[in-house]
C-alpha positions as CSV (number, residue, x, y, z in Angstrom):
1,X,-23.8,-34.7,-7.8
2,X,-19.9,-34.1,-9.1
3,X,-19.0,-38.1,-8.8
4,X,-19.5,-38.8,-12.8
5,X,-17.4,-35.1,-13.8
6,X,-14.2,-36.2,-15.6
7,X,-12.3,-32.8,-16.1
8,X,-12.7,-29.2,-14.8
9,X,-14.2,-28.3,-18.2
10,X,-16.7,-30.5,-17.8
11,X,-17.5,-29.1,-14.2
12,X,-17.0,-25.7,-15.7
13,X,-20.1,-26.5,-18.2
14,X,-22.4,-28.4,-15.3
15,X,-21.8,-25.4,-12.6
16,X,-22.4,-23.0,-15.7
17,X,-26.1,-24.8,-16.6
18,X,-27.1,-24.8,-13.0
19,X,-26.7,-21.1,-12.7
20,X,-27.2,-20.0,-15.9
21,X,-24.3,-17.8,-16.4
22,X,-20.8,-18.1,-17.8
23,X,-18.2,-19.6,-15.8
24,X,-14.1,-19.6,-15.5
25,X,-11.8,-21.4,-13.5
26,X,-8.6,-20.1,-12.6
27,X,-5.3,-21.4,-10.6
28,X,-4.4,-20.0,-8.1
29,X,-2.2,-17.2,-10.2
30,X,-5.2,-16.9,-12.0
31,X,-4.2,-18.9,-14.9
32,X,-7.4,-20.5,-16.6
33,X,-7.6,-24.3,-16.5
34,X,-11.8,-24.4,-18.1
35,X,-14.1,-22.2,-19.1
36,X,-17.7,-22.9,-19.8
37,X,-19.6,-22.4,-23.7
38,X,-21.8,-21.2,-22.2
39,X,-23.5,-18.3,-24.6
40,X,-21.9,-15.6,-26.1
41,X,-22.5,-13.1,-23.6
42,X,-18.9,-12.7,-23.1
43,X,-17.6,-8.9,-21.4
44,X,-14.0,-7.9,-22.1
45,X,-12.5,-9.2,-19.3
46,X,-14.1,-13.0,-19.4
47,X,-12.5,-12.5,-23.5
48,X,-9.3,-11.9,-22.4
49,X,-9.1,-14.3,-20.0
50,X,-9.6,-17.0,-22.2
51,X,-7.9,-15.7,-25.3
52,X,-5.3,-15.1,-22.8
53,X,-5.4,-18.0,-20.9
54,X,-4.6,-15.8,-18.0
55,X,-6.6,-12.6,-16.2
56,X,-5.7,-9.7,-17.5
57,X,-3.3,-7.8,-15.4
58,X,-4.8,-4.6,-15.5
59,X,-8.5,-6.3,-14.1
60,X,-6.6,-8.3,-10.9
61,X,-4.6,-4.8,-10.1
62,X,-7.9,-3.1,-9.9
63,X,-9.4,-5.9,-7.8
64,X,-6.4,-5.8,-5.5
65,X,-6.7,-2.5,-4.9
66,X,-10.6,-2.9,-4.1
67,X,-9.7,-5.7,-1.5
68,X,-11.4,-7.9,-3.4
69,X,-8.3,-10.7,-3.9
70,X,-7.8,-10.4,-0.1
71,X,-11.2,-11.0,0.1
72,X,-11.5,-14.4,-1.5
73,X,-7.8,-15.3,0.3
74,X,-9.5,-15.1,3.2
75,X,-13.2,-16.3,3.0
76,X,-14.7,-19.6,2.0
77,X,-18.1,-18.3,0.9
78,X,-18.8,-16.5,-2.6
79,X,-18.5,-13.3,-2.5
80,X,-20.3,-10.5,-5.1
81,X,-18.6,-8.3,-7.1
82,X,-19.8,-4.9,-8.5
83,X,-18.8,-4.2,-11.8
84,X,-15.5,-2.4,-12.6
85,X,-16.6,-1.4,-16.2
86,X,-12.9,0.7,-16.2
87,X,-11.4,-2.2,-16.8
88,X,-13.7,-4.6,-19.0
89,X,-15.2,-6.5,-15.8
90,X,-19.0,-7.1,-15.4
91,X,-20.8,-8.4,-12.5
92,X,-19.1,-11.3,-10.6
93,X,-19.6,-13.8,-8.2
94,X,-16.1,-16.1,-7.2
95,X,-15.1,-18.7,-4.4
96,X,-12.0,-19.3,-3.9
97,X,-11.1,-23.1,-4.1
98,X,-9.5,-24.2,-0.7
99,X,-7.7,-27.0,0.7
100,X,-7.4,-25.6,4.6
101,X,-6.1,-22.7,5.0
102,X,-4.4,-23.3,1.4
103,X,-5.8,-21.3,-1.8
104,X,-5.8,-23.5,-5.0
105,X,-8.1,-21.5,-7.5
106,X,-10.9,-20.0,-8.2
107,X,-14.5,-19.9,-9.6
108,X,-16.0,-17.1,-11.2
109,X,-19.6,-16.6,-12.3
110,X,-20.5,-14.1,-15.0
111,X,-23.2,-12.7,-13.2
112,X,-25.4,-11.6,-16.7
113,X,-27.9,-13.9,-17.4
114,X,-29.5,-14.7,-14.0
115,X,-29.2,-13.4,-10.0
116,X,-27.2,-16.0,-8.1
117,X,-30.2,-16.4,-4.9
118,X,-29.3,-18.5,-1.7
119,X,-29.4,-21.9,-3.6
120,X,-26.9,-20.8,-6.0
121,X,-24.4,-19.9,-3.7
122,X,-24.7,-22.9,-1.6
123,X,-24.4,-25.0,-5.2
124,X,-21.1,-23.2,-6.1
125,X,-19.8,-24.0,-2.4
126,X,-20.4,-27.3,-3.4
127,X,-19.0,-26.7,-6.3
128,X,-15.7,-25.5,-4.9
129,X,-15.4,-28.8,-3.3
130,X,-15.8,-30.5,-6.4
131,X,-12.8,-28.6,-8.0
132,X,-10.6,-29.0,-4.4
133,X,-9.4,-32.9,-5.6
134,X,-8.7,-31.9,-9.4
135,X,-6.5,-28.5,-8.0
136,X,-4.7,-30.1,-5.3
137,X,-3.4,-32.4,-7.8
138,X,-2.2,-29.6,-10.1
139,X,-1.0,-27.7,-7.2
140,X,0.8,-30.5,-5.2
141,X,3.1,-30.7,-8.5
142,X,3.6,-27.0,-8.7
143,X,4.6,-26.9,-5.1
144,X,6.9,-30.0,-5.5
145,X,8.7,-27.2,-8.2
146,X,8.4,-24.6,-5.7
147,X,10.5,-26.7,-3.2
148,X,12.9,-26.8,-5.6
149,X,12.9,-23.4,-6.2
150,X,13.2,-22.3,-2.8
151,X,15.9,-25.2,-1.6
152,X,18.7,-23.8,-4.8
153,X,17.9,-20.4,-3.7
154,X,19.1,-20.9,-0.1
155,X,22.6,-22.8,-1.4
156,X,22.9,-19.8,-3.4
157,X,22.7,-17.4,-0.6
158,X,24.4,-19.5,2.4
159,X,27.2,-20.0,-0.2
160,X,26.8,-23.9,-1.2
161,X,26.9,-23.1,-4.4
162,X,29.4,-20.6,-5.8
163,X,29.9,-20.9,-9.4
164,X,28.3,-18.7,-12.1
165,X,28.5,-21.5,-14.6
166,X,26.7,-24.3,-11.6
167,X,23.8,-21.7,-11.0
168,X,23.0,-21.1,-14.4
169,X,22.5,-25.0,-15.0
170,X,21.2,-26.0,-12.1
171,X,18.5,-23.0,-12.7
172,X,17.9,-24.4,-16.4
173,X,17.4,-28.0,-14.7
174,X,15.0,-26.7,-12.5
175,X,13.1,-25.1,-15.0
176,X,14.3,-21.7,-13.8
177,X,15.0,-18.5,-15.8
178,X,17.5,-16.2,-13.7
179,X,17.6,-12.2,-14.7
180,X,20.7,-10.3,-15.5
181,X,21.3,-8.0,-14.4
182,X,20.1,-9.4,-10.8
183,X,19.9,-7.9,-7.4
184,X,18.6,-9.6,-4.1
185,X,15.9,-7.7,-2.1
186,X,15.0,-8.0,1.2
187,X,11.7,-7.1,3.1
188,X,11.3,-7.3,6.7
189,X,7.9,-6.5,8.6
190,X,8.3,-5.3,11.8
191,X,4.6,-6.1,13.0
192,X,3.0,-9.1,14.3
193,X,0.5,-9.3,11.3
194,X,3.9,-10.4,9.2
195,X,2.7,-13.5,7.9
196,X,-0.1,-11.5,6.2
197,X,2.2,-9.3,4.9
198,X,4.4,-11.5,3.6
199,X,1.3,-13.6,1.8
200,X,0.4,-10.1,0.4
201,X,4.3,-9.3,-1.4
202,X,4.5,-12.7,-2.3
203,X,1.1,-12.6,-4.7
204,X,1.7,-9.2,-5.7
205,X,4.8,-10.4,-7.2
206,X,3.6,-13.1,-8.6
207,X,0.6,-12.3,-10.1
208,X,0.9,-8.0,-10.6
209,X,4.8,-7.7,-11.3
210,X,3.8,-6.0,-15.0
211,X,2.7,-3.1,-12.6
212,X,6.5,-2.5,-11.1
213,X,9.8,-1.1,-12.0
214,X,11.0,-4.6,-12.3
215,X,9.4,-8.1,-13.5
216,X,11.0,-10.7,-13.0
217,X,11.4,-12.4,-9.7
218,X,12.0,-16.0,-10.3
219,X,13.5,-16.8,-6.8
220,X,11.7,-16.2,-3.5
221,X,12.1,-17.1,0.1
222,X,11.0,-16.3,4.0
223,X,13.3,-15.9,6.7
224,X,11.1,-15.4,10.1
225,X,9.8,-11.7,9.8
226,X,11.9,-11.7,6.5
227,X,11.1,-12.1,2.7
228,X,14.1,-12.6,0.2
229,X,13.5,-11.6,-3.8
230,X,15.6,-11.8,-6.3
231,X,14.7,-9.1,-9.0
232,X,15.4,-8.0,-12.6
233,X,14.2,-7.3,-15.8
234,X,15.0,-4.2,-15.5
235,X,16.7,-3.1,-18.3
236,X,20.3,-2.1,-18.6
237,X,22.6,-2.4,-15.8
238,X,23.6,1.9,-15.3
239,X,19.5,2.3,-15.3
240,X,19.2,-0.3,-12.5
241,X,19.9,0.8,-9.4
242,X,17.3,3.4,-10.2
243,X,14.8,0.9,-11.1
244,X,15.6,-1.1,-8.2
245,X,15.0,2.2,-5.7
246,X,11.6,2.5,-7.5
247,X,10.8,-0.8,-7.1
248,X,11.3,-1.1,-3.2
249,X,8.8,2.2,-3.1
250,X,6.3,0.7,-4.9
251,X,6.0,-2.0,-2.6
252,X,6.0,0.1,0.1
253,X,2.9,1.8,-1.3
254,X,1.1,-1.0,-2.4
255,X,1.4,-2.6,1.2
256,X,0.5,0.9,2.6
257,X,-2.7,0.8,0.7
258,X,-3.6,-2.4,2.2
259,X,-2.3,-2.1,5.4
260,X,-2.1,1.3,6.0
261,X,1.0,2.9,8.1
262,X,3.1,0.0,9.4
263,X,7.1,-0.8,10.0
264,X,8.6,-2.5,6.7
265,X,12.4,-2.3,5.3
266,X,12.8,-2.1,2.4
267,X,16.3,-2.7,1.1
268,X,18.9,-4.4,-2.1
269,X,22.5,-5.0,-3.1
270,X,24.7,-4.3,-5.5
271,X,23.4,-5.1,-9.1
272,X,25.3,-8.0,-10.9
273,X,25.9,-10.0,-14.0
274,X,27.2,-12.9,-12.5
275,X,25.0,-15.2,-10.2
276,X,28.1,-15.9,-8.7
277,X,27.8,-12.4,-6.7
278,X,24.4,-13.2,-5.5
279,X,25.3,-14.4,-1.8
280,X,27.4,-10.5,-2.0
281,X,24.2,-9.4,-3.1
282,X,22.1,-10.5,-0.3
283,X,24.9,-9.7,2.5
284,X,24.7,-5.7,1.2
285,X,21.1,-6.1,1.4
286,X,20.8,-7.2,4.9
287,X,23.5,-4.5,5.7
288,X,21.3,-1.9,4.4
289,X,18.8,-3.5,6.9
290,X,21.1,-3.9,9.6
291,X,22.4,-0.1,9.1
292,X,18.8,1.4,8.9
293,X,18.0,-0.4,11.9
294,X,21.4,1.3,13.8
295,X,20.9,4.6,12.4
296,X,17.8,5.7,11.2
297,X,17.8,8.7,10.6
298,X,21.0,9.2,8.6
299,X,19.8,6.2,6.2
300,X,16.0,7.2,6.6
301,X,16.3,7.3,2.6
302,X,18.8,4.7,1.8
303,X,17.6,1.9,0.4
304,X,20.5,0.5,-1.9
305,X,24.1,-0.8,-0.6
306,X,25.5,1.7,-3.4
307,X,23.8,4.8,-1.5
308,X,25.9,3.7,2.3
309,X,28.9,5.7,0.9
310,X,30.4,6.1,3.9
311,X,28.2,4.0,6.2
312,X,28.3,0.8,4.4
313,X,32.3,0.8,5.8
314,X,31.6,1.4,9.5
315,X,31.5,-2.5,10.4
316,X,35.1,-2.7,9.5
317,X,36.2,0.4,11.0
318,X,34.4,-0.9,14.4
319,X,36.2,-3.7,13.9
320,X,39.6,-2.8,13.6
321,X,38.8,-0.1,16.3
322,X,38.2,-2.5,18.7
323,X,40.9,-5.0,17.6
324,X,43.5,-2.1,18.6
325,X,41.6,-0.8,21.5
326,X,41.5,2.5,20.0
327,X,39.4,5.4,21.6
328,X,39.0,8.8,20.7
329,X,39.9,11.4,23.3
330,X,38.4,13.8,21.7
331,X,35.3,12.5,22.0
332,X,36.0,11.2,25.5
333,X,36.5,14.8,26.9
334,X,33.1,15.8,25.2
335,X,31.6,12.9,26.9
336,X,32.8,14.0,30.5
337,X,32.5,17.8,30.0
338,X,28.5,16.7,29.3
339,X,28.6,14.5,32.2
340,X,29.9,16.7,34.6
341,X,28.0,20.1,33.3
342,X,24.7,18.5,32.2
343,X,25.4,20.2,29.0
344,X,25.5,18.5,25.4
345,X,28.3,19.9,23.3
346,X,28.4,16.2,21.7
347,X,24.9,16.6,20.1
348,X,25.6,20.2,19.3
349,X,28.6,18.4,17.2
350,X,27.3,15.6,15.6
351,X,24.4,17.9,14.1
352,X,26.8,20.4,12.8
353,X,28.8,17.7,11.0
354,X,25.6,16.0,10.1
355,X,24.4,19.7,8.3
356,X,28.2,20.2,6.8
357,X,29.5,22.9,9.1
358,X,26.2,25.1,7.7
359,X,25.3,27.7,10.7
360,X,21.9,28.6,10.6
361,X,20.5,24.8,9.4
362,X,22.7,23.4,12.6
363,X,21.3,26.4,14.6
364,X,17.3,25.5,13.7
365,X,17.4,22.0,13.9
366,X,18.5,22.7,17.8
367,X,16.1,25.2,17.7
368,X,19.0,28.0,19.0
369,X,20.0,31.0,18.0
370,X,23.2,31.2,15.5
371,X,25.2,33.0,18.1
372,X,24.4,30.5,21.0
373,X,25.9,27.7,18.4
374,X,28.7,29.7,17.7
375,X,29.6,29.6,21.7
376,X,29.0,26.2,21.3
377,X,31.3,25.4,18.5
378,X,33.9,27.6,20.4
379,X,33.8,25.5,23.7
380,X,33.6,22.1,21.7
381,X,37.1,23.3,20.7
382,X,38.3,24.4,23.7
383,X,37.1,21.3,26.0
384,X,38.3,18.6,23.0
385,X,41.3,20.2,21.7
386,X,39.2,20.3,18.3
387,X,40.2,22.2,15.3
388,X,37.3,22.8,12.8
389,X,38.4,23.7,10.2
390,X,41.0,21.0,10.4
391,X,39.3,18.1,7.7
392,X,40.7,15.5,9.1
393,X,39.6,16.3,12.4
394,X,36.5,16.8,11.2
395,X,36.1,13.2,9.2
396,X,37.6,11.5,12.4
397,X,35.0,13.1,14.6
398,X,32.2,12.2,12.5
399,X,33.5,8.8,11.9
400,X,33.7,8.1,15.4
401,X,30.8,9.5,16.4
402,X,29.1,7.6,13.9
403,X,30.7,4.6,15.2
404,X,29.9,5.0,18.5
405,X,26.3,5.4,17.6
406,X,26.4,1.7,15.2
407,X,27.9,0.0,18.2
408,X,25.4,1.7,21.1
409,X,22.2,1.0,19.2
């Protein structure tokens, strides 16, 4: 039936005479490789498509958020599409062209001529087969690139390649267009489904970045539960740690949408100019991670290394802490007094310093009356030899407390 077709337009044209509509065929980014002249019974969105030669942005973000993508990720049977007249689209039916589990493209049916019945449907699965051979080619070469893409970016983080000048060439050798200012993201699902997740993030940012804060994410990897972005076009560098917070919500909300409640970290370094920075980059990010992990709720809304202030340097004070063998005592006596009187003078600390010494905030998140926390306070001295008012007593404190917490967790 397909043995004599020569190029996808061609199969484009025979699949659009059989069904007697209008027909597009798309990449798997939903670039169009043959559309059908078929009539002139074109709707906005079939016009932009082609004058485009891509689908409009603004038509796949609606049919992401309607499922409808995830749909034909994960089916091998047409599916039917009501209209979405908001955005220019008319009735559809689309198959998404497979090789296994592998999407390579996509065939879409104008629906406006004629009513695609059973024999229809089973022509365009047939159809979709057709298309497989000529895709797969396409698609074996873009993936070949890919490779490519995703072996320089692991030299760049593991710290095989180190010079700003190297990147930038090897990048432009590769075909690859790096941002600056650059920061390296991280995203790690906490949830069996991860794989899913990932596959999600990784085609939003590919084919819907004109919807985020940033838009250019030329460099992309996974690690296990772990995806690993680099991100920019941003604008200037003093707006883009503010474009970079934005950007880690709005994936957060996009996958919320589709997944609903679920366990994802979001979290980036330090922005930079030089690509050299970019394994610094990617070490702040997983700190963030690693820190969020430790001590939730004082990073619960932390997402960049430049928002740790004082957390992002309680690695190295654990460190040298435990290279001298130093302990606090003050602590220590708080820890035994709480032992020995089932009391907990520690907590009653740690959320005082946590609220800044404020009375009545410490006093309702322990759900006590102000009075009670001032008896408290007044045996925290007495048992740890503690002067409050005392700021360096107070910073130690909170530093070791927070330390002891980092290392426990």
């Amino acid at each position: 039936m397909f043995d004599h077709i020569v190029d996808l337009d061609e199969l484009a044209d025979l699949i659009s005479q059989r069904v007697n509509n209008p027909i597009t065929i798309e990449d798997m980014n939903h670039r169009l490789l043959a559309y059908s002249k078929h009539g002139h019974c074109n709707d906005q969105a079939r016009m932009e498509t082609i004058m485009g030669r891509r689908v409009p942005e603004t038509v796949l973000n609606r049919l992401w958020q309607d499922g409808v993508i995830q749909e034909l990720m994960g089916c091998d049977d047409p599916i039917r599409i009501q209209a979405k007249n908001e955005v220019g689209l008319g009735n559809r039916v689309a198959i998404s062209i497979r090789k296994g589990q592998s999407v390579l493209g996509y065939i879409w049916v104008q629906e406006i001529n004629e009513w695609l019945g059973d024999e229809e449907m089973i022509y365009l699965r047939q159809a979709a087969r057709a298309a497989m051979p000529r895709l797969h080619q396409r698609q074996t070469k873009r993936r070949l690139q890919e490779e490519k893409g995703k072996e320089f970016f692991w030299e760049i983080l593991l710290g095989n390649i180190i010079s700003h000048h190297e990147i930038q060439t090897k990048a432009e050798d590769i075909g690859i267009r790096l941002p600056k200012p650059f920061s390296i993201f991280t995203f790690e699902a906490d949830s069996s489904d991860y794989e899913s997740v990932q596959k999600e993030l990784t085609y939003l940012l590919a084919n819907l970045k004109d919807s985020f804060s940033l838009t250019q994410f030329p460099l992309a990897v996974t690690d296990q539960k772990r995806l690993i972005v680099m991100g920019g076009g941003g604008g200037k560098k003093v707006e883009f740690h503010t474009r970079c917070n934005t950007f880690v919500e709005e994936v957060n909300d996009r996958l919320q949408e589709r997944f609903g409640d679920f366990p994802i970290q979001g979290t980036f370094g330090q922005a930079y100019d030089s690509f050299s920075q970019a394994r610094t980059s990617y070490h702040q990010a997983l700190s963030v991670l690693r820190m969020k992990k430790n001590l939730p709720e004082e990073t619960r809304g932390i997402l960049g290394y430049a928002d740790l202030g004082i957390y992002r340097l309680l690695p190295t004070f654990v460190e040298k802490s435990e290279s001298e063998g130093y302990s606090n005592y003050r602590l220590e006596r708080l820890m035994k007094y709480d032992l020995e009187n089932q009391s907990n003078l520690l907590e009653t600390l740690e959320v005082y310093l946590d609220f800044a010494g404020r009375i009545n905030l410490t006093a309702g998140q322990l759900h006590i009356h102000p009075n009670t926390l001032a008896y408290r306070l007044k045996r925290i001295s007495e048992v740890a030899g503690l002067d409050l008012d005392d700021p360096n007593q107070r910073i130690s404190m909170y530093l070791d407390l927070k330390m002891m917490k980092f290392t426990n967790s």
